[in-house]
N, C-alpha and C positions, 0 to 999 in steps of 0.2 A: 504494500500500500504506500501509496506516496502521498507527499506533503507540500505545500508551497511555506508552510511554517518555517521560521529561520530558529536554529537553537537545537539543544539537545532534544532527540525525538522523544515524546511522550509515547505513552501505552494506545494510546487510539491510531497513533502515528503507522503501529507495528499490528496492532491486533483488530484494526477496523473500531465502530460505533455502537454495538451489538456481538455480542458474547456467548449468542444464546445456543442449545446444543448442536445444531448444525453448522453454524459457524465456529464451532469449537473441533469438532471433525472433520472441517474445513480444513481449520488452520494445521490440526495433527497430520493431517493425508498431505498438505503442504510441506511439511517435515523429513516427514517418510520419504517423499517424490525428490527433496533437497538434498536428503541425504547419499541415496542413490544416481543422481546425475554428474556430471564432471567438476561442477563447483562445488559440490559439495564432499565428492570424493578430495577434491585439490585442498578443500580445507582440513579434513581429516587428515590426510599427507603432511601437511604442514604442522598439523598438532605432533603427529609421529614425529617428524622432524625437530622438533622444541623440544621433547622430548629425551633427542639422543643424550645430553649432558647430563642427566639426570641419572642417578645409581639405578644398574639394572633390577626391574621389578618393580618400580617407582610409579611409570606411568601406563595408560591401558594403552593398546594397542589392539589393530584389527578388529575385527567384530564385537570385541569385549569396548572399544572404544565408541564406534556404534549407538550398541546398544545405551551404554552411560550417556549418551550425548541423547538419545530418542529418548530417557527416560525422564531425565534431566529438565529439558525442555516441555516438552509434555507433562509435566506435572505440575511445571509453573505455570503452563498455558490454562493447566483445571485449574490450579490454586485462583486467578485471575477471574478465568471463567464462572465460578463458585462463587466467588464473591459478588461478582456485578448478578449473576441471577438471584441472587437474595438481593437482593438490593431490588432489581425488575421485579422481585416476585412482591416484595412490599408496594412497589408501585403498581400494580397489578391490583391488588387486595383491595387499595384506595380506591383506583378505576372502580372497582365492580363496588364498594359501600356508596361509593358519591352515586354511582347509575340507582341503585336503589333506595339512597334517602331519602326519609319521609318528610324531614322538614327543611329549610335554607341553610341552614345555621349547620347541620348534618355533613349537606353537601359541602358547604364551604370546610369546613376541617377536614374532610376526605380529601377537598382539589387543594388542602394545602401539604396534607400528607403526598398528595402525587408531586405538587411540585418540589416537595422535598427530598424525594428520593429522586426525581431526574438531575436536580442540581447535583446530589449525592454521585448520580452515575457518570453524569459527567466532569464533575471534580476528581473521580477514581481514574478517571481514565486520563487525565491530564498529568497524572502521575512523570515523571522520570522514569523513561523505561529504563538506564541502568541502575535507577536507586529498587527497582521493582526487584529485578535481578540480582543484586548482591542483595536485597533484605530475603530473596527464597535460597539465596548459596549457591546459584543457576552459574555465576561469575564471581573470580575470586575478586575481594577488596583486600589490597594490601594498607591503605590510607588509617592512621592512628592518632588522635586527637595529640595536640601538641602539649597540652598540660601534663599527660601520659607520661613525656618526655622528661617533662619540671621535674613531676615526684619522683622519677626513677633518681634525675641526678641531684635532687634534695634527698632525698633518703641515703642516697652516697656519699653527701656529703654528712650529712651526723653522724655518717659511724668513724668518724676520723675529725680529731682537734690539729690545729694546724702546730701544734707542738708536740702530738704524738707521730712517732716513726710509721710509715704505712707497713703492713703484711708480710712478709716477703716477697719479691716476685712482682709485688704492685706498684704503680707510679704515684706519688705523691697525689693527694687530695684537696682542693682548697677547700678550708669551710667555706659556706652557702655564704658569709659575709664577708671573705674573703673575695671568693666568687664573683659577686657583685659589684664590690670595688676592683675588680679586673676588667669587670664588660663597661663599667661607667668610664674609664678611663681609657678604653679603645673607643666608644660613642666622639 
């Protein structure tokens, strides 16, 4: 599916506007048909190839790659799919309470319940498709918040006074106010 949208592609971008079960073995039979054609063999090759550097046993290969790759994807396609049909099926439920309310007041919290759930569908789907994908584990994220970083080298730094001799084997340590008055005075 293509886009005139500029930016990293959303989920609607890649999975169409409607999720619902035919389009969902749509998109699967789209997979399958991908996997087996020459781009999609040429990608598989390539992951084989990425591969080589890595200690033997490490990574799938041949049909066992395959398959990881169809199941992989396919499952985030239902995880996706799953969701937006709940989400349709709530909008559905409104549709049919609003057609059969008996009073105004009835209708209107049904057509606000539907419009709540189409906004619902279409905010799901404007998603990030790769934040979609590294929150199912579909694609690895190496990326680690930077604070992560602080505490590791503040905790590194309290276990060492800058007048005790470091461990054996290890490089000296400034303490964290040490530390500090190093970066302020390369600033």
């Amino acid at each position: 599916m293509s886009s005139d949208r500029k930016g990293a592609p959303r989920l609607r971008d890649v999975l169409a506007d409607r999720l619902d079960a035919q389009e969902t073995r749509t998109l699967l039979h789209d997979i399958d048909t991908w996997l087996a054609d020459d781009l999609g063999k040429a990608a598989l090759e390539r992951a084989e190839e990425m591969s080589e550097g890595l200690p033997a046993g490490t990574a799938l290969q041949g049909s066992e790659l395959v398959s990881h790759v169809r199941s992989e994807i396919g499952n985030w396609i239902e995880q996706v799919a799953g969701r937006w049909s709940s989400i349709q099926h709530r909008y559905e439920l409104a549709e049919t309470e609003q057609a059969t309310a008996d009073t105004e007041e009835l209708k209107s919290r049904a057509l606000g319940r539907m419009k709540w759930a189409d906004g619902e569908k279409k905010r799901y789907l404007d998603r990030l498709l790769v934040e979609s994908l590294s929150r199912a584990a579909v694609i690895p994220t190496y990326s680690h918040r930077q604070d992560s970083c602080l505490r590791a080298r503040t905790a590194k730094c309290l276990v060492h006074d800058d007048n005790d001799p470091p461990p054996s084997g290890e490089q000296p340590v400034r303490s964290c106010a040490a530390s500090r008055r190093h970066a302020s005075r390369k600033a």
